[in-house]
C-alpha positions as CSV (number, residue, x, y, z in Angstrom):
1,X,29.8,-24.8,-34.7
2,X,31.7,-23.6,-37.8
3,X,35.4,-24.6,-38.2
4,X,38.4,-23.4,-40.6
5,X,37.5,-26.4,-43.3
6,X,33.8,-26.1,-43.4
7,X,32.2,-25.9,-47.0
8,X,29.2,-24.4,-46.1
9,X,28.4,-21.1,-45.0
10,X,25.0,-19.4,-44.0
11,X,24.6,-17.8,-47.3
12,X,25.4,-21.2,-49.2
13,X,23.4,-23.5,-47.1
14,X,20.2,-20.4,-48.4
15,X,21.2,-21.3,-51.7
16,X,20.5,-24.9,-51.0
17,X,17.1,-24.4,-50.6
18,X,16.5,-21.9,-53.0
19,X,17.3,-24.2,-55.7
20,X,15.5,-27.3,-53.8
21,X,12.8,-25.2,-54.0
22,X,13.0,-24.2,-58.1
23,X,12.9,-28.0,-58.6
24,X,16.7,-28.9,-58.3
25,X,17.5,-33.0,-57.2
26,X,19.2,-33.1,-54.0
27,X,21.9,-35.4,-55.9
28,X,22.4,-32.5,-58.2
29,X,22.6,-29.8,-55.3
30,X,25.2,-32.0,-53.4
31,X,27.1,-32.5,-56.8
32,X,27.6,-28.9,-57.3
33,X,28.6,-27.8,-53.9
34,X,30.6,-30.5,-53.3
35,X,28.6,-31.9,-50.2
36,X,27.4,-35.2,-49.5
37,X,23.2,-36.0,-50.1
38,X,22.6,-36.4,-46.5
39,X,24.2,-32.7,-45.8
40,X,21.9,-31.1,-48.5
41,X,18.3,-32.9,-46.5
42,X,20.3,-31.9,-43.1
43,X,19.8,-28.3,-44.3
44,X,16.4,-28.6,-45.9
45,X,15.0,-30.7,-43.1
46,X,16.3,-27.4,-40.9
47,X,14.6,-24.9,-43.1
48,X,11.1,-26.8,-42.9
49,X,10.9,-27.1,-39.2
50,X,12.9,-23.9,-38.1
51,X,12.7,-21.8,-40.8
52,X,16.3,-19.2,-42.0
53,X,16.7,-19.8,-38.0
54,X,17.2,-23.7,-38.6
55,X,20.4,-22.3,-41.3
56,X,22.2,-20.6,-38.4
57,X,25.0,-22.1,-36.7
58,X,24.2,-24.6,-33.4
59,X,26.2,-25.1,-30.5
60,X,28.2,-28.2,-30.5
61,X,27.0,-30.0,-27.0
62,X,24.5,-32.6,-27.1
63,X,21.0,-31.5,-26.7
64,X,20.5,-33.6,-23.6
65,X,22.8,-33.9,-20.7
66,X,21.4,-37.1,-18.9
67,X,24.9,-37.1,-16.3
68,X,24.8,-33.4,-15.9
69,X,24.2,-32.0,-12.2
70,X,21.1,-30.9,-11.7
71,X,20.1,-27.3,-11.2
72,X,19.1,-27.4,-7.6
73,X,22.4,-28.6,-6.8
74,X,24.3,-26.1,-9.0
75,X,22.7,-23.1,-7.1
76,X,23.7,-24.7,-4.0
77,X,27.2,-24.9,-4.8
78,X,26.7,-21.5,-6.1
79,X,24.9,-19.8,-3.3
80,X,27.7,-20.9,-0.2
81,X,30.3,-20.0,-2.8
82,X,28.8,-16.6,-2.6
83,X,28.4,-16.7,1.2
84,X,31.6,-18.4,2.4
85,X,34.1,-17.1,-0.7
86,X,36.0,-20.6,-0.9
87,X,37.2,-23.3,-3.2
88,X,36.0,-26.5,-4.8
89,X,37.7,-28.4,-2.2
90,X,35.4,-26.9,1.0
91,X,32.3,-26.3,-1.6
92,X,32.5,-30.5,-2.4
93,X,33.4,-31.6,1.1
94,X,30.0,-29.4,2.4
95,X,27.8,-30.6,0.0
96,X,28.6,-34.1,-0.8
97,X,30.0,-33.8,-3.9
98,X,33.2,-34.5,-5.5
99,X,35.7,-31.4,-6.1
100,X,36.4,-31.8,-9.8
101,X,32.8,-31.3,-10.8
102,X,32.1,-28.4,-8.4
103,X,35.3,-26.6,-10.2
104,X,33.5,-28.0,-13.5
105,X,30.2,-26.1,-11.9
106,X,31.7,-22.5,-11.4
107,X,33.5,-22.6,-14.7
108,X,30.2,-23.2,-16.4
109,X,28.8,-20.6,-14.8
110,X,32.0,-18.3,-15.0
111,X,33.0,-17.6,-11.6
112,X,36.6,-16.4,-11.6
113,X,38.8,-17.8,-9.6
114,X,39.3,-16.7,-5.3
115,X,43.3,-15.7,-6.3
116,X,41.7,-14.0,-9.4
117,X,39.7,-11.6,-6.8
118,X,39.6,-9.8,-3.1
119,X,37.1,-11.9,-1.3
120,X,35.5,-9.0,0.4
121,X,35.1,-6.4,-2.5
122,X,35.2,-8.4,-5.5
123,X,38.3,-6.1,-6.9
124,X,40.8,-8.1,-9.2
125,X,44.0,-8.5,-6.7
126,X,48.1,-8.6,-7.5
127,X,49.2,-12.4,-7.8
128,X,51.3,-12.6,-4.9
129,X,55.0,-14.1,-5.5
130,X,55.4,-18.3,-5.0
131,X,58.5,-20.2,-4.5
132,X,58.9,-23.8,-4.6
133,X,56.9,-25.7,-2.5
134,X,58.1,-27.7,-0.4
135,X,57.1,-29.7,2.5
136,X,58.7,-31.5,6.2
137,X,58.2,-35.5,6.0
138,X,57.0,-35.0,10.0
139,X,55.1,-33.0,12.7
140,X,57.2,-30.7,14.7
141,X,60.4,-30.6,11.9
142,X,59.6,-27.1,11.7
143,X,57.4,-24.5,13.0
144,X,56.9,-21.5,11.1
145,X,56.0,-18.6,13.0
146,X,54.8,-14.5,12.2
147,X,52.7,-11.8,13.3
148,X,49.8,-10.4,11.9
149,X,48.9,-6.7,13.3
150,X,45.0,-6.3,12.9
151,X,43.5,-2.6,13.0
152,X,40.9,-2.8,16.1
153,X,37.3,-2.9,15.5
154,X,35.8,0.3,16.5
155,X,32.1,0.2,18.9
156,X,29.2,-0.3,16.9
157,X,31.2,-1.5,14.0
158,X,33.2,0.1,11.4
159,X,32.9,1.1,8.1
160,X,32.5,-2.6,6.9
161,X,29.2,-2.2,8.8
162,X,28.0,1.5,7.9
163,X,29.9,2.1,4.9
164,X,33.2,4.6,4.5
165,X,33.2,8.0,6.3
166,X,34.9,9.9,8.8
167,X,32.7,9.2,11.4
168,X,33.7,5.2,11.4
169,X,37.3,4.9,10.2
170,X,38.1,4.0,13.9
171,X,41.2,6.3,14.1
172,X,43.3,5.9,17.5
173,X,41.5,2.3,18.0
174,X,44.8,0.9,17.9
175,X,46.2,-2.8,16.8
176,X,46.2,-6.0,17.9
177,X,49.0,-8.4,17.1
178,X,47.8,-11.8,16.1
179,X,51.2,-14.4,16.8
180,X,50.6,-17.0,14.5
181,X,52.1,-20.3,14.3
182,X,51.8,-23.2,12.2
183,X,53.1,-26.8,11.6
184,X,55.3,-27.2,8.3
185,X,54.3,-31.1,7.6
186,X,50.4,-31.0,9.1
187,X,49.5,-27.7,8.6
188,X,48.1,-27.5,12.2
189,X,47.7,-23.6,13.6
190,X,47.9,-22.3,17.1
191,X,47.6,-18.3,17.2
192,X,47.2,-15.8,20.2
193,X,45.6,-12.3,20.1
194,X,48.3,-10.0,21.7
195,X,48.7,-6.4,22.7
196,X,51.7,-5.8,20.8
197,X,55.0,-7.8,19.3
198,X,57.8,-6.9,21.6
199,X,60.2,-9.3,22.1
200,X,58.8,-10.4,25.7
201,X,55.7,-11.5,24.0
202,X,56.9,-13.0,21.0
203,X,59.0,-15.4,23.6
204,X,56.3,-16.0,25.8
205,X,53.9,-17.1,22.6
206,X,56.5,-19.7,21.5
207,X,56.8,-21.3,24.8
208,X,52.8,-21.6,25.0
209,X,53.4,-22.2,20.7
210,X,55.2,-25.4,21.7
211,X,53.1,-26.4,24.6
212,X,50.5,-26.7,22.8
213,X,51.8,-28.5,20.2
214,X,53.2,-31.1,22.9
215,X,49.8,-31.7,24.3
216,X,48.7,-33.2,20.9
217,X,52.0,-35.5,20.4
218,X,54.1,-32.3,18.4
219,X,57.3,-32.0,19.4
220,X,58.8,-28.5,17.8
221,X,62.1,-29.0,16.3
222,X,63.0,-26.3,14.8
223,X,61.5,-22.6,14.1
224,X,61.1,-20.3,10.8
225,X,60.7,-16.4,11.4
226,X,61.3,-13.3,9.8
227,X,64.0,-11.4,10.8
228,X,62.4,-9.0,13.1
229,X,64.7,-7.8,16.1
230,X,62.6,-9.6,18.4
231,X,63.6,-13.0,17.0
232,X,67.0,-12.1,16.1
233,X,68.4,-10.8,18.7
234,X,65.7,-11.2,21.5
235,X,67.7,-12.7,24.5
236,X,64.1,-13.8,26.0
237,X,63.6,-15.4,22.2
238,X,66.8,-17.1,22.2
239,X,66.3,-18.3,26.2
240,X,63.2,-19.9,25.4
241,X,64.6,-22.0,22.3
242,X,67.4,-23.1,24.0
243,X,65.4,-24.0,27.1
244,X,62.8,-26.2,24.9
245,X,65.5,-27.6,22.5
246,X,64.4,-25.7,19.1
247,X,67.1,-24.5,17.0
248,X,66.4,-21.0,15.5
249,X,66.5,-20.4,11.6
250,X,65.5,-17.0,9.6
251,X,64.2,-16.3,6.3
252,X,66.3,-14.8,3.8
253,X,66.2,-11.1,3.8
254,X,63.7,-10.0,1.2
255,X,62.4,-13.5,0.2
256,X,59.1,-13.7,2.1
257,X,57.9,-16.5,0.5
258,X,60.4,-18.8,2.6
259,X,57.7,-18.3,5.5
260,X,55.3,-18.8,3.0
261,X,52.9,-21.2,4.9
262,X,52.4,-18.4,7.7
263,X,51.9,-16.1,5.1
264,X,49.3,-18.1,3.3
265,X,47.2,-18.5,6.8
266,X,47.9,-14.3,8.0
267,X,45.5,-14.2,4.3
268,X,43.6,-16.9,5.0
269,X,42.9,-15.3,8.6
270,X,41.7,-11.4,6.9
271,X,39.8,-13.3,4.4
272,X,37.6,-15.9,6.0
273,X,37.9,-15.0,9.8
274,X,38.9,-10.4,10.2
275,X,37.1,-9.7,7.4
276,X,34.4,-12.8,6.2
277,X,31.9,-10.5,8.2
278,X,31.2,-6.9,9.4
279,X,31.8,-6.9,12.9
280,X,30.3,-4.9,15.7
281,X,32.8,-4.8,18.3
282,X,36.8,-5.6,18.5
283,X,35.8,-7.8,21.6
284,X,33.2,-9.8,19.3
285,X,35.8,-10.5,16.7
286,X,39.0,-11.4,19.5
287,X,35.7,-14.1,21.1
288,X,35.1,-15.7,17.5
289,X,39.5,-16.1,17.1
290,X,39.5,-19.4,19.2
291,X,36.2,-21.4,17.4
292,X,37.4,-20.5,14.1
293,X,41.0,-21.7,14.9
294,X,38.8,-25.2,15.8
295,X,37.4,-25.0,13.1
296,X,40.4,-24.7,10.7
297,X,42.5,-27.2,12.3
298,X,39.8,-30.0,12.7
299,X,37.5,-29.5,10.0
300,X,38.5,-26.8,7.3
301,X,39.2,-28.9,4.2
302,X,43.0,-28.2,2.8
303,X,43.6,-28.7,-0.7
304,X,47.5,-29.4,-0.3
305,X,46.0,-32.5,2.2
306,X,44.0,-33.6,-0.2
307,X,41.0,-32.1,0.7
308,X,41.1,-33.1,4.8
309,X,41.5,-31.1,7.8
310,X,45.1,-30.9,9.1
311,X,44.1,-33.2,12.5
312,X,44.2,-36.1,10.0
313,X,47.9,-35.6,9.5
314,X,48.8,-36.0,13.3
315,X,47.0,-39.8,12.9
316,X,49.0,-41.1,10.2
């Protein structure tokens, strides 16, 4: 590849073999562009075999890559990032590789980045905001906790399925209300289809919410909401916490990204569970909800635990 200090241009390295040609030593040639010998029978040499072609400027990588990845495995790592729309972390850990060289892989091969894009319809997206990370040194510390409401899947499927129109937009299907909770320290996620989010609901979801978590060892400290009336100033809400011992503490109003953790999942739930496929019924998708909570908790890989599921964090 050219740079800024290079002597010899495409035009110059013509006139080296024009005057090799009328006779000229290469000693001479190299003496009066001011290039060494071996430069002058680089470019002759390249004129012989290849012709003006050989004069043009050549990439700069080796011409054999003996460590490189081999191209059955690139299309591989390719081809399930094209069906499953996830990172290097999940891509490596499914196909036995190591992370750095499947992120090595898609840059190769120019494949922008998942925040860079809508999963679904390949749209550039707004960055969303991020604070500081931070994270609890246990399991149970905190709990953070939202709601995601979910437009309901209309019979036969919706326009995901038989493209937009009138006919499928699925108005007057109404919501559901996914309660989502998840650990601070282990990232582990318990969530509930629901109706709606009144605050009788919202209370009874935290007592299951911490339940759950006590089966597996978890006991909830503290939890992080919003500040939705129902968690507020829900007397059933407050009952509840006071009952199983959790102190209550709220976000700051207008600073969504204190919750951030819930709000990472409510996107990871749209993009690889409501929306990953085109669903036929509302009762098909509300089935699926418990598998792929499984699934995330015992064997999605998690690039802020280095790659594991969050179950590993409940055995150290």
């Amino acid at each position: 590849m050219p740079h800024r200090n290079a002597r010899l241009t495409v035009h110059a390295r013509l006139l080296i073999v024009h005057r090799y040609q009328a006779g000229w030593p290469q000693a001479r040639i190299a003496e009066q562009l001011g290039v060494s010998r071996g430069t002058v029978a680089k470019w002759i040499h390249r004129y012989d075999t290849d012709g003006e072609a050989g004069l043009e400027d050549r990439p700069s990588r080796p011409h054999t890559m003996p460590r490189r990845t081999a191209d059955e495995v690139e299309a591989q790592v390719l081809e399930l990032r094209r069906d499953r729309h996830r990172g290097p972390v999940f891509l490596a850990g499914e196909l036995g590789l190591v992370a750095s060289t499947v992120g090595r892989i898609l840059r190769r091969h120019q494949v922008p980045a998942l925040s860079a894009i809508d999963p679904i319809t390949g749209e550039p997206v707004r960055r969303r905001h991020s604070g500081e990370r931070y994270e609890r040194s246990r399991p149970g510390e905190l709990l953070h906790v939202d709601v995601k409401k979910l437009g309901r899947v209309p019979d036969g499927g919706g326009w995901r399925l038989h493209g937009r129109s009138e006919a499928v937009r699925g108005r007057g299907n109404g919501y559901d209300y996914l309660h989502v909770a998840i650990d601070d320290h282990s990232r582990l996620a318990y969530i509930e289809a629901q109706p709606d989010e009144r605050e009788l609901t919202c209370a009874g979801f935290l007592h299951r919410a911490a339940t759950w978590f006590r089966t597996r060892g978890v006991t909830v400290e503290r939890v992080l909401t919003d500040n939705a009336l129902a968690y507020r100033r829900g007397r059933n809400w407050a009952a509840v916490c006071v009952a199983l011992g959790i102190r209550r503490r709220f976000i700051k109003p207008g600073c969504p990204w204190t919750n951030g953790k819930v709000e990472r999942l409510n996107r990871t739930l749209l993009t690889e569970f409501a929306y990953a496929r085109p669903w036929t019924s509302n009762s098909a998708r509300l089935a699926a909800l418990d598998s792929w909570v499984h699934d995330y908790n015992t064997r999605r890989a998690h690039s802020a635990l280095g790659g594991q599921p969050p179950i590993t964090r409940l055995a150290c």
